[in-house]
C-alpha positions in Angstrom: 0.0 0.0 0.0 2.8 2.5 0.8 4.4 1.8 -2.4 1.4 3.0 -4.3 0.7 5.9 -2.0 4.1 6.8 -3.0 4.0 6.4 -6.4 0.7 8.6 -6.6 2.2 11.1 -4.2 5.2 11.3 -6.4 3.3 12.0 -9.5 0.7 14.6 -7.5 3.9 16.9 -6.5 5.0 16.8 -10.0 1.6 17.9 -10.9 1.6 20.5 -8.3 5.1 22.1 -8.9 4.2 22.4 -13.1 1.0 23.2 -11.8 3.0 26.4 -9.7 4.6 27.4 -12.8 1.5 27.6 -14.6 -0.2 29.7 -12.0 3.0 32.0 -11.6 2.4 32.8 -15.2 -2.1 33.3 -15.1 -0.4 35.5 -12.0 2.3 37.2 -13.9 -0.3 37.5 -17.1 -3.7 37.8 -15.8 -3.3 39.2 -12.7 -6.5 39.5 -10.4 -8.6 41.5 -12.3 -11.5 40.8 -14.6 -9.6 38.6 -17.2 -8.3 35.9 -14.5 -12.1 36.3 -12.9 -13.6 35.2 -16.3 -11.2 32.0 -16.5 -11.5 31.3 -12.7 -15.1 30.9 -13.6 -15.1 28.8 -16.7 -12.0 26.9 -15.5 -14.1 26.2 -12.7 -17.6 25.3 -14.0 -16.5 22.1 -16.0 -14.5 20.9 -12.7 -17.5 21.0 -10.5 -19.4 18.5 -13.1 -16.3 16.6 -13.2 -15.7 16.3 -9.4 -19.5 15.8 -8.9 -20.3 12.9 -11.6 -16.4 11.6 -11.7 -13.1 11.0 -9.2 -14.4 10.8 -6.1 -17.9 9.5 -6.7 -17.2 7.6 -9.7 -14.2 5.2 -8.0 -15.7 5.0 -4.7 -18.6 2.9 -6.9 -17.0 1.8 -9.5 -13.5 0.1 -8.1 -15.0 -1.9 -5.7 -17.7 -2.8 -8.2 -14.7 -3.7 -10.8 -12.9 -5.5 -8.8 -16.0 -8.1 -7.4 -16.3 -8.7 -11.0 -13.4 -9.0 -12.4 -12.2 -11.8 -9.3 -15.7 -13.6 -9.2 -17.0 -13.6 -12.8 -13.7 -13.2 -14.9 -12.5 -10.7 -17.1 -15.0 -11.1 -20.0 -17.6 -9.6 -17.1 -15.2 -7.1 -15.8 -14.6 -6.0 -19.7 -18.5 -6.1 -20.5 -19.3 -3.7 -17.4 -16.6 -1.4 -18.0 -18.0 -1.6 -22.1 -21.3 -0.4 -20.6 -20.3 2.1 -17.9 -18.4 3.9 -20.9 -21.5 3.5 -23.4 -23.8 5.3 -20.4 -20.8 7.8 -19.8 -20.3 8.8 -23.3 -24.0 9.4 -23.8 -24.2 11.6 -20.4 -20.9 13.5 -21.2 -22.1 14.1 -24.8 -26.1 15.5 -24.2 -24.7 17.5 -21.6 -21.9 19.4 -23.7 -24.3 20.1 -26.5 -26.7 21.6 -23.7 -23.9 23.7 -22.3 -22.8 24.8 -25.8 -26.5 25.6 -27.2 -26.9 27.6 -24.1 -23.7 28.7 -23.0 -25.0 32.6 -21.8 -28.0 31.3 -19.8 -25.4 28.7 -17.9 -23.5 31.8 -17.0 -25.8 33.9 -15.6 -27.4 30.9 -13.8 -24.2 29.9 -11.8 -22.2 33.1 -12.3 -25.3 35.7 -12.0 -22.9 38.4 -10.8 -21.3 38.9 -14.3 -24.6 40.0 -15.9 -24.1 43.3 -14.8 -20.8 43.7 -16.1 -21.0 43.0 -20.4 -17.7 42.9 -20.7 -17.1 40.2 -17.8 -20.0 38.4 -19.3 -19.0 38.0 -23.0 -15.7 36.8 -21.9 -16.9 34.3 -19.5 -19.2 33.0 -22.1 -16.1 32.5 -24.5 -14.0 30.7 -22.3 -16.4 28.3 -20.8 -17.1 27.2 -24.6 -13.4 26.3 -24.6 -13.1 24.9 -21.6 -16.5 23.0 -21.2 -15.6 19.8 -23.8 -12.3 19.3 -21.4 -15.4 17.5 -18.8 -16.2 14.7 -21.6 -12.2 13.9 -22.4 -11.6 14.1 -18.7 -14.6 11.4 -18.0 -12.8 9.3 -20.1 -10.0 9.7 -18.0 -11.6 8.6 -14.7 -13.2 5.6 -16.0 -9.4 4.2 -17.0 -7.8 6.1 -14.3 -10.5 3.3 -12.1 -9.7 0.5 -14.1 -5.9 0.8 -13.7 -6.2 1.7 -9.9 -8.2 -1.3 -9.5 -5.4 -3.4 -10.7 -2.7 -1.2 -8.4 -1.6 0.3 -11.6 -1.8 4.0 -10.7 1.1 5.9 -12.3 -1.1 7.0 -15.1 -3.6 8.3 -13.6 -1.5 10.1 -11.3 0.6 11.9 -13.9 -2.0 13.0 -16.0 -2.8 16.2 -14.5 0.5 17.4 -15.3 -0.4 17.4 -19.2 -3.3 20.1 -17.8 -0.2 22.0 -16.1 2.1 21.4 -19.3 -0.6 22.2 -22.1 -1.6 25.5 -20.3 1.9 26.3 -19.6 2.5 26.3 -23.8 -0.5 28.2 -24.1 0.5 30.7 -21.8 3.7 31.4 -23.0 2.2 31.6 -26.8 -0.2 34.0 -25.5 0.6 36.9 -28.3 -1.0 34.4 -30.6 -4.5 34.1 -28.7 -6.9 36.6 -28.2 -5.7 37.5 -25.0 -3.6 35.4 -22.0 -7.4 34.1 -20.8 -8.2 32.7 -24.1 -4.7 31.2 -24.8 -5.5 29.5 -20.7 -9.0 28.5 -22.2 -7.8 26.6 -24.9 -4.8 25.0 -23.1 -7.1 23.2 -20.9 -9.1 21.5 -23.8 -5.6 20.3 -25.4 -4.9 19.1 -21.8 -8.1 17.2 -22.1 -7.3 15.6 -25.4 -3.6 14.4 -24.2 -4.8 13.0 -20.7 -7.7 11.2 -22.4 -4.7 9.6 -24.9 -2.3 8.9 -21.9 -5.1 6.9 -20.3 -6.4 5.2 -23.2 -2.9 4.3 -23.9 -2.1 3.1 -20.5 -5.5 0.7 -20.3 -4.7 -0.4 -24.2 -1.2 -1.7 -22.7 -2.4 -3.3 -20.0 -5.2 -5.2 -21.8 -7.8 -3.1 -19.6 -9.5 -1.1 -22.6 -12.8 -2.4 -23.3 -15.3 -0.8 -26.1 -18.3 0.7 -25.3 -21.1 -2.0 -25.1 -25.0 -0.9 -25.3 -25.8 -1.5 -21.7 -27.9 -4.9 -20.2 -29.7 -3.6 -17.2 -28.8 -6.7 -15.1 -27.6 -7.0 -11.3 -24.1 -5.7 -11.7 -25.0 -2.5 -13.4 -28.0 -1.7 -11.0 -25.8 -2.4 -8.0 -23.1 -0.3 -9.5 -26.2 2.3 -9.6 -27.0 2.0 -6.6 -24.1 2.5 -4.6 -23.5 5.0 -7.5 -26.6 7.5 -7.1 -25.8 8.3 -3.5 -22.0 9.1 -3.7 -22.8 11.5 -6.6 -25.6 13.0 -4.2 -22.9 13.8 -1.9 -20.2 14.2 -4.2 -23.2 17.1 -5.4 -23.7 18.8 -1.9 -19.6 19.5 -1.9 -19.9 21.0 -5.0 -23.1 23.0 -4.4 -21.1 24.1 -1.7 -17.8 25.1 -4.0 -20.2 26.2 -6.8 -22.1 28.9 -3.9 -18.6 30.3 -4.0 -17.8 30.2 -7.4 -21.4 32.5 -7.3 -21.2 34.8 -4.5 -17.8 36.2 -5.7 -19.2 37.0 -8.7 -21.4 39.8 -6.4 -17.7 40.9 -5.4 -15.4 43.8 -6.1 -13.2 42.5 -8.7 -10.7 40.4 -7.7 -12.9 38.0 -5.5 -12.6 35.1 -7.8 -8.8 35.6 -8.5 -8.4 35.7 -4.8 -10.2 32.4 -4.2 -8.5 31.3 -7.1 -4.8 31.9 -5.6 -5.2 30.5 -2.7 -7.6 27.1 -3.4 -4.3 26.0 -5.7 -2.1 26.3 -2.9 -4.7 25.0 -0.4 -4.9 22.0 -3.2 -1.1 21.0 -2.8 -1.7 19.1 0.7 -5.0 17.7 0.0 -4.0 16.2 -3.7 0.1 15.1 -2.7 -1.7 13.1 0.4 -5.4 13.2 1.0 -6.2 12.4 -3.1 -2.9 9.8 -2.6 -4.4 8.3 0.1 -8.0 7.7 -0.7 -6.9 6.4 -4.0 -4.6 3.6 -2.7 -6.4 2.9 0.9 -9.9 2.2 -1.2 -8.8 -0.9 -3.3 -6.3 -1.8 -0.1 -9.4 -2.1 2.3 -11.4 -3.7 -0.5 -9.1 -6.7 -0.9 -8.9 -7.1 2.4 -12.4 -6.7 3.5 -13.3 -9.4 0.4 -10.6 -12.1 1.9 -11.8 -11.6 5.7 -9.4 -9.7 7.1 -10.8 -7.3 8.5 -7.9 -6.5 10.8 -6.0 -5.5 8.6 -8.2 -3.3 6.8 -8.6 -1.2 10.0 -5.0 -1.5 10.2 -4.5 0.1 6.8 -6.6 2.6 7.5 -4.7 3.6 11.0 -1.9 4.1 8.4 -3.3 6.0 6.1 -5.0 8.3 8.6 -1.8 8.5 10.6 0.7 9.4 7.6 -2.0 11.7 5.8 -2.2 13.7 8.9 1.7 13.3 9.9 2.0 15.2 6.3 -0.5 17.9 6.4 -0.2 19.2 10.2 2.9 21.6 9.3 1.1 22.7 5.7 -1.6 23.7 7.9 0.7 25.6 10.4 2.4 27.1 7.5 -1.1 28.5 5.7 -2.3 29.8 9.4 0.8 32.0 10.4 2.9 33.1 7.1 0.0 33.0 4.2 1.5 36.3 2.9 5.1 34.9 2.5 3.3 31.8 0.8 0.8 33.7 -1.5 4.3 36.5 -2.1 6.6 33.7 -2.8 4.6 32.3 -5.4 2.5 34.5 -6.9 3.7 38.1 -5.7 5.1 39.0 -9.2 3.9 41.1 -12.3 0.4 41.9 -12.4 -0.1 40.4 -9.1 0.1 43.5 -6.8 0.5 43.9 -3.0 -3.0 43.7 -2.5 -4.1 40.9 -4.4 -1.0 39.4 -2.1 -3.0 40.1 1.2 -6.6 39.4 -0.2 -5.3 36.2 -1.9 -3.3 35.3 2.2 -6.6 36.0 4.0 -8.5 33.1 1.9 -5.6 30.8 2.5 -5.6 31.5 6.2 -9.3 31.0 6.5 -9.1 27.4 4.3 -6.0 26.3 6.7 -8.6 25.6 9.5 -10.3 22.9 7.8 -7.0 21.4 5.8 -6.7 18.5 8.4 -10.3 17.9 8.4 -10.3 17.5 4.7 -7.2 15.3 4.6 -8.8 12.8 7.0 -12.0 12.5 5.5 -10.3 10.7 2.1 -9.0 8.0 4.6 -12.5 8.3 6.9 -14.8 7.3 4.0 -12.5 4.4 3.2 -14.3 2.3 5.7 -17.7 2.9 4.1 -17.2 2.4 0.1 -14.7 -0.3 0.6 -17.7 -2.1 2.3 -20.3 -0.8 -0.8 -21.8 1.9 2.0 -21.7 5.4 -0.3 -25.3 6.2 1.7 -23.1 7.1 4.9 -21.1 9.0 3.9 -23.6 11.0 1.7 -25.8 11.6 5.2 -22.7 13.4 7.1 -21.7 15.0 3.8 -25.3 16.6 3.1 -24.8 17.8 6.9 -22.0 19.3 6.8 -23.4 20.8 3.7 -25.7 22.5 5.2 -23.9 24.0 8.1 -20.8 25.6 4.9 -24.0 27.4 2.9 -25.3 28.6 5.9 -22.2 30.0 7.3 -21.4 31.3 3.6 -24.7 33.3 3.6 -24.0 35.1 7.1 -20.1 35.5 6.3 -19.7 36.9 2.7 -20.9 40.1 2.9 -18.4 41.2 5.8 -15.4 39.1 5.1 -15.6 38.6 1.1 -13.9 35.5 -0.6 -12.0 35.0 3.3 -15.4 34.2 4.5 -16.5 31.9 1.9 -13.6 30.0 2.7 -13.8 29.7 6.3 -17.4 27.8 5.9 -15.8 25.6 3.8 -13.5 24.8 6.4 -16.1 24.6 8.8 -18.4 22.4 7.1 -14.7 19.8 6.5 -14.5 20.2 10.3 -17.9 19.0 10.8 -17.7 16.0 7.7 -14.9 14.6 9.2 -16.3 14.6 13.4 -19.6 12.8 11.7 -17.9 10.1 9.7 -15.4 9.8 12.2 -18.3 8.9 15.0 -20.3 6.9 12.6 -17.1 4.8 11.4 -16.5 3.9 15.1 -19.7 3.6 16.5 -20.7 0.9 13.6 -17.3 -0.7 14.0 -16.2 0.6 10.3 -13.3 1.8 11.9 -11.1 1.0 14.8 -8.1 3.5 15.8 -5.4 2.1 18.1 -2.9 3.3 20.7 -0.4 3.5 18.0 -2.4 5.9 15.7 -3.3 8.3 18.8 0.6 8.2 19.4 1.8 9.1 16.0 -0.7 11.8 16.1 0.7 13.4 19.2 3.9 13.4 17.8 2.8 15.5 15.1 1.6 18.1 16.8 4.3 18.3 19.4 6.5 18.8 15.7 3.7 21.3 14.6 4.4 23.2 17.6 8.3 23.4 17.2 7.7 24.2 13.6 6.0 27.5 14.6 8.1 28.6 17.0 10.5 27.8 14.3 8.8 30.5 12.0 8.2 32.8 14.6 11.7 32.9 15.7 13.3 33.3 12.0 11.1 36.4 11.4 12.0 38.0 15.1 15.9 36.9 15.6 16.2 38.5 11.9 13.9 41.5 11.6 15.0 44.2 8.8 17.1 42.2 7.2 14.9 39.4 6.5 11.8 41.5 5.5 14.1 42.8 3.1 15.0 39.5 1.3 12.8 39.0 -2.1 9.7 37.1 -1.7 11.1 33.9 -3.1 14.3 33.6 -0.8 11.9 34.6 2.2 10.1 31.8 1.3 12.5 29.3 1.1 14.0 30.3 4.9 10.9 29.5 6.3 10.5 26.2 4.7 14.1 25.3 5.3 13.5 26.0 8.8 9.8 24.6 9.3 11.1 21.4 7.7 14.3 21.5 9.7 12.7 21.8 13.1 9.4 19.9 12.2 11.6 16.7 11.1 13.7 16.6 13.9 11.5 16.6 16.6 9.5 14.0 15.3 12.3 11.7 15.0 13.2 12.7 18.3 10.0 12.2 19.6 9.2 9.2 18.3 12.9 7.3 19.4 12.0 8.5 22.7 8.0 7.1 22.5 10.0 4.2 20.8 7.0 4.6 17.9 7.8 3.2 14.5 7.9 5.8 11.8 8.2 2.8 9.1 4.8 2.3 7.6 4.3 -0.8 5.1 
């Protein structure tokens, strides 16, 4: 299992340091005015179809589903209900784009209704989500395969594709004097990104004698079980993304700059939660499925101790980090160009306000294990619809006075509240079992957490002038020297002293 999470890991930093780069260069280009609030928008609208009827959803249904078939009936069953999954996913994916397209300026002003009064924000929104849109239907294709290969542990595939988005977008970007302007020349390098991930994966599946036509569907037992644990993870796959799609329309009602803000800061907020959280839940899920479908259930709740443990080992100092230095992040990134000193502090005050729930939302991937691994996505869709409603609530009361900060802080709030309810609901129906071990390793990270602040703290006071006259970058790089320095060693320490393994299998 560790091998795997470490392959995907590997694969997810790549993708998020090319992803860096590409988001230094919508900074450096685009700034945070009204061009990089048009492609926030239509970069985001495809994602939340794509998150809601695909990833998450999609393999917590679909692996375990795969993999009972492919063991009990053989792989002329397993290649017949992949066939029809893909003939069902191709017709979805394909009535839906020619909706979006027909329509384009009424989708707009439904889920981006604070545009309308601006024509110029408007027109350019409905531009680039024409371009963008079609990148949902390539990038279906790519979590169907991207679930075939994970169910057979083959997962370097669908790990590195994202970095053809980052790469594709990157070309773009630097072409951009032969586009329209930097948005369009972003628009249309994530559509070529959808074409070359949907050929990496196709590829990959052909190569491993995975890829299976598309077969007009047989409404039989698998495919209505597949259904049915189906229907309620995309239910609560859906209230997340209501949830990210209320932001995505409030901060069209703010000042300009409210959606590059959100923007900013969600990509560096996305760095833990896709090198460990995405890592984890994608290995733990066909871990804990094997080992639930042989009887040992043991060590499935041992698996899950370790993935709970090293997700949150991993994401305690990010968290740390985005509380007490977001402006030396946001700077050291992004502070360059067009990207001014206050888009620097509007862009730290969302990153501050995500941090709070950034532990919450790494543990959930390894909470829900326990429930899809056994076919349960109803569970998990009751806490999610919960917490649900407690983020839009708190996003209606907060926005007005705290702006894109406050829509972020509910969304932390209602990870806070996901993760206490599956948490409780794991252990009270005996999903889940945490052990001495797991509340040890945990206490060792936040003993490390600690240090790792003071650390911060103590660069920023024992240097004073000097070092707020360093350049953003070098700034940056002292403080993660230094967090990593102090963070690592007391760990170590702390754990030779507890006499706590660190060496996870």
């Amino acid at each position: 299992m560790i091998r795997g999470f470490v392959s995907v890991s590997l694969w997810t930093l790549i993708s998020r340091i090319t992803g860096f780069l590409r988001d230094i260069l919508l900074a450096r280009l685009l700034g945070a005015g009204l061009m990089m609030d048009a492609f926030a928008v239509a970069f985001r609208l495809p994602n939340h179809f794509r998150a809601i009827f695909g990833e998450g959803a999609f393999s917590s249904a679909f692996v375990p589903a795969y993999t009972r078939i492919r063991t009990q009936a053989g792989d002329l069953a397993s290649r017949r209900f992949q066939g029809e999954v893909l003939a069902l996913m191709l017709l979805a994916q394909g009535l839906l784009l020619v909706l979006v397209l027909a329509f384009t300026p009424g989708f707009i002003r439904l889920l981006a209704p604070g545009f309308a009064a601006s024509g110029a924000a408007m027109g350019l929104a409905v531009e680039l989500t024409r371009i963008t849109f079609p990148y949902l239907a390539l990038v279906s294709l790519v979590v169907l395969w991207t679930g075939v290969l994970n169910a057979e542990k083959r997962f370097a595939a669908g790990a590195a594709a994202p970095v053809l988005l980052n790469l594709a977008m990157i070309s773009t970007l630097l072409l951009a004097g032969f586009f329209a302007s930097g948005a369009h020349a972003a628009a249309w390098g994530v559509l070529i990104a959808g074409v070359l991930e949907a050929g990496l994966l196709m590829i990959a599946a052909f190569r491993a004698g995975l890829l299976a036509p598309p077969v007009w569907p047989r409404w039989n037992g698998e495919l209505a079980r597949f259904f049915r644990a189906f229907g309620p993870a995309v239910i609560g796959s859906a209230g997340v993304q209501i949830a990210m799609l209320a932001d995505t329309i409030i901060v069209t009602f703010l000042p300009p700059g409210g959606a590059s803000s959100l923007y900013y800061a969600d990509r560096l907020y996305q760095l833990p939660i896709g090198v460990i959280a995405v890592a984890a839940g994608t290995v733990l899920l066909p871990e804990m499925s094997k080992r639930l479908a042989a009887g040992d259930e043991p060590g499935a709740h041992k698996a899950q101790n370790q993935s709970l443990a090293i997700s949150l080992m991993l994401a305690l100092p990010f968290t740390a980090a985005f509380l007490f230095i977001p402006e030396a992040i946001i700077a050291g990134f992004f502070g360059y160009g067009a990207f001014g000193e206050e888009a620097v502090r509007s862009s730290a005050a969302v990153l501050a306000a995500y941090a709070w729930g950034l532990p919450a939302v790494v543990a959930i991937r390894s909470l829900v294990g326990s429930f899809h691994a056994r076919g349960d996505t109803r569970t998990p869709l009751y806490a999610s619809l919960t917490a649900i409603a407690l983020n839009l609530g708190l996003k209606l009361l907060l926005w007005r006075d705290y702006g894109a900060a406050g829509l972020a802080f509910a969304t932390a709030m209602g990870a806070i509240a996901n993760a206490l309810i599956l948490a409780a609901l794991a252990i009270r129906q005996k999903k889940a079992r945490p052990d001495g071990e797991l509340a040890l390793q945990l206490w060792v990270a936040l003993i490390g957490t600690i240090w790792l602040v003071a650390a911060l703290l103590l660069v920023r006071e024992f240097y004073g002038a000097a070092f707020s006259a360093l350049p953003a970058y070098l700034k940056l790089g002292v403080y993660a020297v230094a967090g990593a320095l102090a963070y690592g060693a007391i760990v170590l320490i702390c754990a030779r002293i507890a006499r706590l393994s660190l060496r996870f299998r």
